[in-house]
C-alpha positions in Angstrom: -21.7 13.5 -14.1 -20.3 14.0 -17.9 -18.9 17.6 -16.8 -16.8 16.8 -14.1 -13.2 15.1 -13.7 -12.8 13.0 -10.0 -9.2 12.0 -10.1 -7.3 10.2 -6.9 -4.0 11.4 -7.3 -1.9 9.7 -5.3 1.4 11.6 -4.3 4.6 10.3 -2.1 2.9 12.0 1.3 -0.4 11.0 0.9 -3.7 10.5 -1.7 -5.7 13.2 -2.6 -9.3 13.1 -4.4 -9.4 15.8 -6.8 -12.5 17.2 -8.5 -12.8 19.7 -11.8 -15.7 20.8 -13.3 -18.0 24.3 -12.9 -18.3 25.6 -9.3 -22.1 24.5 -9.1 -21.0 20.5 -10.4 -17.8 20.9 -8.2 -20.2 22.0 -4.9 -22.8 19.5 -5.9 -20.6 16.3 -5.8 -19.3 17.9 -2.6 -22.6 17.8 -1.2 -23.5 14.7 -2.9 -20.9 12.8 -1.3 -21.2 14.7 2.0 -17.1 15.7 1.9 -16.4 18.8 4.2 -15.7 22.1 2.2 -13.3 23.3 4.6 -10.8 20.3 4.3 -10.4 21.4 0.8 -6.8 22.3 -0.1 -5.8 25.4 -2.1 -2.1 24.5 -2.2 -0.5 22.8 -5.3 1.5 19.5 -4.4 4.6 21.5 -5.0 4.0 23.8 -2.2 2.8 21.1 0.4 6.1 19.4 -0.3 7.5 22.3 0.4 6.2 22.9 3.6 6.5 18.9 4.4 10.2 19.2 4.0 10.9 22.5 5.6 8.5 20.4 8.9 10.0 17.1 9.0 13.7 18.9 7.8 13.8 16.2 4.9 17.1 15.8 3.1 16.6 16.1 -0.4 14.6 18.9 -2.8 13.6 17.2 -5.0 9.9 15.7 -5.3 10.4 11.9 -6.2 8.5 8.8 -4.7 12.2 7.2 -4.8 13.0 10.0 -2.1 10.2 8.8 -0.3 10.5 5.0 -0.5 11.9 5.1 3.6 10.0 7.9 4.8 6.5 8.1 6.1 5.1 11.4 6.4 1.5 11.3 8.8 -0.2 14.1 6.8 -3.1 14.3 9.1 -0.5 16.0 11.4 -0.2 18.9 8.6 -3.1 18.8 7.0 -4.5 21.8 9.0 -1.3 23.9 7.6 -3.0 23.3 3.7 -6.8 23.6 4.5 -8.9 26.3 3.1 -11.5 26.7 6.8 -14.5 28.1 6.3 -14.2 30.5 4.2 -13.9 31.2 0.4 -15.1 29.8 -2.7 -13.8 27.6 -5.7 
């Protein structure tokens, strides 16, 4: 699909599949792929590190995969924290 962007952007606590385009291309690749609306995430990756390091009371502020290199983060146990549910649209 020419009008739409699919990116995997993969971030220090976690990969993330990212899709741009016009809210009909955006829900038909949804669809197409059979991904789950709900999981969608709203927040920017700024404000799920945010949250992360406020959770797991990391050290540091500042958003680096150096800071990272001896920390795992399990996102699936947040992941409900970012999640749009059921309702909403793009």
């Amino acid at each position: 699909m020419s009008d739409a962007t699919i990116c995997l952007d993969t971030m220090p606590f976690g990969r993330f599949l990212e899709i741009e385009g016009s809210p009909g291309t955006i829900m038909r690749i949804v669809h197409d792929v059979e991904l789950r609306w709900e999981h969608r995430i709203l927040s920017s990756y700024l404000g799920i590190f945010e949250i992360l390091r406020e959770k797991e009371r990391l050290p540091f502020s500042d958003f680096t995969f150096d800071n990272f290199k001896t920390i795992s983060i399990p996102f699936d146990r947040y992941a409900h924290l970012f999640e749009a549910g059921d309702g909403g649209g793009i």
